[in-house]
VEXDREN-2710 file (C-alpha; in Angstrom, 1 decimal):
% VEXDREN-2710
k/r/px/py/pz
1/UNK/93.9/95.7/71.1
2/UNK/90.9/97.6/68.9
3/UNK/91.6/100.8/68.7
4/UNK/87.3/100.7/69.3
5/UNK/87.7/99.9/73.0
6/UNK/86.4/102.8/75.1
7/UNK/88.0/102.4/78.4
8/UNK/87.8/104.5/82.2
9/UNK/90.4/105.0/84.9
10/UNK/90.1/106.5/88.0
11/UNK/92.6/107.1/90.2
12/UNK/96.0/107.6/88.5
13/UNK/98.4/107.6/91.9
14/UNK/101.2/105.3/92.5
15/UNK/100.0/102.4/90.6
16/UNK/97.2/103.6/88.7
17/UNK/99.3/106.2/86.8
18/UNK/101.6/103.8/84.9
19/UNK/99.0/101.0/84.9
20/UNK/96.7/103.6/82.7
21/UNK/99.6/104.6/80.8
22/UNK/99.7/100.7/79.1
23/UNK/96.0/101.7/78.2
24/UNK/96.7/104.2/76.5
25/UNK/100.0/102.8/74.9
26/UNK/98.1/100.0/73.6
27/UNK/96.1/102.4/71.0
28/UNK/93.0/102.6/73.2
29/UNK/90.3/105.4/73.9
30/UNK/91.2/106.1/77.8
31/UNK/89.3/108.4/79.5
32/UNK/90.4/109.2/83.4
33/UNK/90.1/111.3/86.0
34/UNK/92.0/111.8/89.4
35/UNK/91.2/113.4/92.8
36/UNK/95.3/114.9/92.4
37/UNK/97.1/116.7/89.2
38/UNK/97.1/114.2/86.6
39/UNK/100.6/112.5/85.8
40/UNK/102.9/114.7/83.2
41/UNK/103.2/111.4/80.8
42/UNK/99.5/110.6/81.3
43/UNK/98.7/114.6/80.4
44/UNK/100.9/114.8/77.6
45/UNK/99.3/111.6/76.3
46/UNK/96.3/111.2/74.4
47/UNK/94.4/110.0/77.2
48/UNK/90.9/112.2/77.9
49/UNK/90.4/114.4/81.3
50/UNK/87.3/114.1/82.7
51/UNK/85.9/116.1/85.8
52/UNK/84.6/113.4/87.5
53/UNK/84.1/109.4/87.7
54/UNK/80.8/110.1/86.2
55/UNK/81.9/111.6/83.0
56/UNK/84.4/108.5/83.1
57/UNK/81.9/106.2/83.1
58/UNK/79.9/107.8/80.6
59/UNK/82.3/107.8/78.1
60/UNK/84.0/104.2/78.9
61/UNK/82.2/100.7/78.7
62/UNK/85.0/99.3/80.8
63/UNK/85.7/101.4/83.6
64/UNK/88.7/100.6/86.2
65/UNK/89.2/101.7/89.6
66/UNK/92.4/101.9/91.5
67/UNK/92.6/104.0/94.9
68/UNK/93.7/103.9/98.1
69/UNK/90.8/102.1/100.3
70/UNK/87.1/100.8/100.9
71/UNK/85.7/104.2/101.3
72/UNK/87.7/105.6/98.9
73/UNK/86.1/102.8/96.2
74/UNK/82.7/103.9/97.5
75/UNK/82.7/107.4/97.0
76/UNK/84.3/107.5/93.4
77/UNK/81.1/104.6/92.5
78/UNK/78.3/105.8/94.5
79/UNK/79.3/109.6/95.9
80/UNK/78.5/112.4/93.9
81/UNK/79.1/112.6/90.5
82/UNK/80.5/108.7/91.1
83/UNK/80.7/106.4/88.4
84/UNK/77.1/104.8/89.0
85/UNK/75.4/108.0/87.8
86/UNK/76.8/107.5/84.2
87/UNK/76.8/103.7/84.1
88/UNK/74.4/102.3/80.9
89/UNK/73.3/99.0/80.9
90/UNK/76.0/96.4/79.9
91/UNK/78.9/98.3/81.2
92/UNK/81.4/96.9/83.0
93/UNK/83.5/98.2/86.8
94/UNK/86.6/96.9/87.4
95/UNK/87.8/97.8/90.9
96/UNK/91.5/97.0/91.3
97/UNK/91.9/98.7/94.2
98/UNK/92.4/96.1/97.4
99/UNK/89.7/96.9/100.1
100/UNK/87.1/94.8/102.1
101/UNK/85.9/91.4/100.5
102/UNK/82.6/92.0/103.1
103/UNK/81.7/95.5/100.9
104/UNK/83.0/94.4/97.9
105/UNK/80.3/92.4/97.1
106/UNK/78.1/94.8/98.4
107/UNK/79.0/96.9/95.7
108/UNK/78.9/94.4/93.1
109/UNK/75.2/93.8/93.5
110/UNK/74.4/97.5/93.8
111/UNK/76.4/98.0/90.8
112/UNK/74.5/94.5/89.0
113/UNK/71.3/96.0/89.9
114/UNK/71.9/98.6/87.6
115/UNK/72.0/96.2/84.8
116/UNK/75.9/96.3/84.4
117/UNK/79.0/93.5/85.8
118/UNK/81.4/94.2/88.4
119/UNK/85.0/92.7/88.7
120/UNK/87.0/93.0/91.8
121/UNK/91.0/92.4/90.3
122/UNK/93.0/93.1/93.6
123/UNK/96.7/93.3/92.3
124/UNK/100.4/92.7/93.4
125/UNK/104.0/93.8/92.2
126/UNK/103.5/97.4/93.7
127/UNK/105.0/100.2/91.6
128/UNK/107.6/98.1/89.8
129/UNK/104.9/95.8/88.9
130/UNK/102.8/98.7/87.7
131/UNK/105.8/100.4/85.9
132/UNK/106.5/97.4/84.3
133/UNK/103.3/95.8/83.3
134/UNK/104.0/92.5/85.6
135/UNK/101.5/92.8/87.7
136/UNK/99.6/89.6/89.7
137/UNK/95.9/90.3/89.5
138/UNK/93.5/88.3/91.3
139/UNK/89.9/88.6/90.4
140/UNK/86.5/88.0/91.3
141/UNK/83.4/87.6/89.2
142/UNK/82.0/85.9/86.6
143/UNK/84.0/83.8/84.2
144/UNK/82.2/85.5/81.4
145/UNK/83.1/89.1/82.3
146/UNK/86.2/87.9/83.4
147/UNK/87.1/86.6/79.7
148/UNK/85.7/89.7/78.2
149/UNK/88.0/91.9/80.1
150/UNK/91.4/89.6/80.4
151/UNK/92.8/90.8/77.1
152/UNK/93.0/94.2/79.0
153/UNK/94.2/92.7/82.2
154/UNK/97.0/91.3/80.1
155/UNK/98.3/95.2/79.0
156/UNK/99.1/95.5/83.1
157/UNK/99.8/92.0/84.2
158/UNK/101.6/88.6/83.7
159/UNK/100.1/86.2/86.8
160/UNK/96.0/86.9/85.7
161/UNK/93.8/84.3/88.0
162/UNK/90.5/84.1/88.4
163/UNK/89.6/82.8/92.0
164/UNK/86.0/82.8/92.4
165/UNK/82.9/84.9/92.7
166/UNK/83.1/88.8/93.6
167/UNK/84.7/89.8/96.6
168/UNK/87.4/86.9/96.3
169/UNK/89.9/88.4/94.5
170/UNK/90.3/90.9/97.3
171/UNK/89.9/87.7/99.9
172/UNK/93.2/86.3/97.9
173/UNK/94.8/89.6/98.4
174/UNK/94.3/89.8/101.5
175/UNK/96.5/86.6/101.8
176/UNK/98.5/88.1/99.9
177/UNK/99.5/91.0/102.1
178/UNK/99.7/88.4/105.1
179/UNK/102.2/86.7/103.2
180/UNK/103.9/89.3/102.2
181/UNK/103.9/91.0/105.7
182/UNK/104.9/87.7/107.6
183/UNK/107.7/87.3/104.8
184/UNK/109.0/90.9/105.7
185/UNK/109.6/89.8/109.3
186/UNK/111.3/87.1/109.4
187/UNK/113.9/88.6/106.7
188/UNK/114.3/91.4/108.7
189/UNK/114.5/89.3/111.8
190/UNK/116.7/87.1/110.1
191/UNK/119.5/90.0/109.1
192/UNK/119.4/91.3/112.2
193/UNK/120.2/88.5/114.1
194/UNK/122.8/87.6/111.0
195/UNK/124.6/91.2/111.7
196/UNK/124.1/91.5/115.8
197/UNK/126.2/88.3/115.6
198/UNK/128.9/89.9/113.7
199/UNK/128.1/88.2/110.1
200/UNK/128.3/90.4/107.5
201/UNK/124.4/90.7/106.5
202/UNK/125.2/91.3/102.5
203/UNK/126.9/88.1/102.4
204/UNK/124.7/86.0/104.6
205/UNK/121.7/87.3/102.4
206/UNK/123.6/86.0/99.2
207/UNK/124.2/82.6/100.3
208/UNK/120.7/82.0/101.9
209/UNK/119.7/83.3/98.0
210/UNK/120.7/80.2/96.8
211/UNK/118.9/77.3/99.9
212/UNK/114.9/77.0/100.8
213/UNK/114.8/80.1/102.4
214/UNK/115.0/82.2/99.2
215/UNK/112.1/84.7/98.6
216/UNK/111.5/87.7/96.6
217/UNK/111.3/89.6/100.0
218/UNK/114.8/88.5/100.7
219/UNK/115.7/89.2/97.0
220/UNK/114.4/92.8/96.9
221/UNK/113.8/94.1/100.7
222/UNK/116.4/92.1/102.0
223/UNK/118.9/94.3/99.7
224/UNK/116.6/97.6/101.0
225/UNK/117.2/97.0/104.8
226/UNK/121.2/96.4/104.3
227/UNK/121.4/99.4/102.0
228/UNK/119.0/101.2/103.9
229/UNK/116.7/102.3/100.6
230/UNK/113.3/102.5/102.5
231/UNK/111.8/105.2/99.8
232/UNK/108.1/103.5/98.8
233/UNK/107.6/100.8/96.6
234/UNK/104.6/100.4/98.7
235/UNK/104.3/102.2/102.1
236/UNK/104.0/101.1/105.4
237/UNK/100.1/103.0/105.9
238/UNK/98.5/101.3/102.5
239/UNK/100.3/97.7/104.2
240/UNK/98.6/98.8/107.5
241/UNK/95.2/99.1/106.0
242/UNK/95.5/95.8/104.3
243/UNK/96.7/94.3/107.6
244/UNK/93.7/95.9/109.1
245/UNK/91.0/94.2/106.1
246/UNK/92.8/91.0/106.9
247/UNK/92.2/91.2/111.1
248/UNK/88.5/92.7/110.7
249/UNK/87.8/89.5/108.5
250/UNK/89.2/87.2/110.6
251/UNK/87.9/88.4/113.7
252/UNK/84.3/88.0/111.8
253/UNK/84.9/84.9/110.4
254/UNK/86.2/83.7/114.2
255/UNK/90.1/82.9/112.8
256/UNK/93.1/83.8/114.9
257/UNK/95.9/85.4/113.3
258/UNK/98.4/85.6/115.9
259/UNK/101.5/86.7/113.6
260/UNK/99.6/89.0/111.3
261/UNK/98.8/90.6/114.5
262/UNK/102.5/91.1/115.6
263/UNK/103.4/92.2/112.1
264/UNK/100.6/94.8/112.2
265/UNK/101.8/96.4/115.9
266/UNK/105.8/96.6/114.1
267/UNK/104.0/98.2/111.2
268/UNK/102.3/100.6/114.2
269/UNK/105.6/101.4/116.1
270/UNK/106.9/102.0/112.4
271/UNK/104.1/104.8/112.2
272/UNK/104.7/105.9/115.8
273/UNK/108.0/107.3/114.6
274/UNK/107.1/108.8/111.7
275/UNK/107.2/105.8/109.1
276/UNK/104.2/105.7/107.9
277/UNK/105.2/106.4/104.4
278/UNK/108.5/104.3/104.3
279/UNK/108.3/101.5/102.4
280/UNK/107.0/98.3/104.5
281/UNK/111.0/96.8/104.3
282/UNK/111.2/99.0/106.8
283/UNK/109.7/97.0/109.1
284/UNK/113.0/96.4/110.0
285/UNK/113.1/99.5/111.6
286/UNK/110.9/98.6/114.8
287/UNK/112.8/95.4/115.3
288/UNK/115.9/97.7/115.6
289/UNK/114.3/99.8/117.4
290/UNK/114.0/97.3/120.5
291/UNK/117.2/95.7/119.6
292/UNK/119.0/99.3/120.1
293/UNK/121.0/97.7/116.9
294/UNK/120.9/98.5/113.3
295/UNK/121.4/96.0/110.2
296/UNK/125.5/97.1/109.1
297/UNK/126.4/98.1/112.6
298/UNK/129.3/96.9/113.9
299/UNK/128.0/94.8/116.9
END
């Protein structure tokens, strides 16, 4: 990469942190700013503090956006002092948070009226992914833009797809997180019932490793729930609020999603007891919870 390319990032949490960090690594101009204390490694580097998403955006020509939610994602472009106030003509904002598909593209044209393009490049691979540069990202715009900015995608991903038009990247990552969610259940299901029985749940996880019903959730969040590691990764609240974008749509678009639904209320219970910022493995939890039986109990 040209050491030329002026680049913004807000939001520098969880993912965003190490995900700027290959910005900067790479030899680029990164200017960011954060609503929290900006990470030591970030600080230390020669990444540019700014006081606001404004003063990113006037510095950048590519800005990114990674933070928690849809209203989140609107205040930091269109509150005050929010990245719109400092956007030129032929900029570009790349929102890589995962909100609402329905306001995303309600953003993108308020953001295109302004004579600028908009990407939204929903990711997966949670802070692993981020740390590692192995991202998923699933964007939506225009295959120009999309071109334009995919060398830079490449610094904090490996899967790089572009699905459609705005607002259906975050539509694919909303599957995603059903997926994902859906996957979660039945492995924890599954190693519950494997250890109730009296199976040793380590070993019955290793041999269904090797049949049809091996997953990356079984790989990595199977091994969480038998060694009990539920330290986020990606908690259970941001999974909750994806579960939530997925639900909204569906109900709008008339679709029944019976299972998301039951994965959402485990996710609730999981919050009820003060899990809200466990990783989403522990899902388990809840199902042990009304099976008054734990995965490495002896049954």
């Amino acid at each position: 990469m040209s050491n030329k390319l002026k680049l913004g990032f807000v939001g520098l949490g969880i993912m965003g942190g190490p995900m700027a960090g290959h910005l900067v690594a790479a030899g680029n101009d990164v200017f960011v700013n954060t609503r929290s204390k900006v990470p030591a490694e970030l600080a230390s580097s020669s990444a540019t503090q700014c006081t606001s998403p404004q003063e990113v955006a006037e510095n950048a020509d590519i800005i990114f956006i990674m933070v928690p939610d849809t209203p989140d994602v609107e205040k930091v472009l269109f509150g005050e002092r929010g990245i719109a106030l400092g956007l030129t003509k032929g900029k570009v904002v790349v929102d890589m948070s995962s909100i609402s598909p329905i306001a995303t593209k309600d953003f993108a044209s308020k953001i295109n009226a302004l004579g600028c393009d908009y990407l939204d490049a929903p990711v997966s691979g949670g802070e692993v992914g981020a740390k590692n540069a192995t991202l998923s990202i699933m964007v939506g715009g225009s295959e120009s833009v999309f071109e334009k900015v995919k060398p830079i995608f490449e610094l904090m991903g490996k899967n790089i797809n572009l699905v459609g038009e705005n607002g259906d990247g975050q539509t694919a990552k909303v599957a995603n997180q059903i997926i994902v969610a859906l996957n979660i259940e039945a492995v924890a299901e599954a190693l519950l019932f494997a250890s109730k029985a009296g199976a040793d749940p380590a070993k019955v996880r290793q041999a269904l490793m090797g049949g049809f019903a091996a997953s990356k959730i079984l790989e990595v969040h199977g091994e969480r729930m038998i060694k009990r590691t539920f330290d986020p990764g990606f908690r259970i609240e941001l999974h909750q609020k994806d579960l939530n974008l997925a639900l909204d749509s569906a109900r709008a678009l008339g679709v029944s999603l019976p299972n998301t639904a039951s994965a959402q209320e485990l996710f609730n219970s999981c919050a009820a007891h003060g899990g809200k910022s466990w990783d989403h493995s522990a899902m388990v939890r809840a199902l042990e919870k009304q099976a008054n039986f734990e995965i490495g109990q002896k049954a």
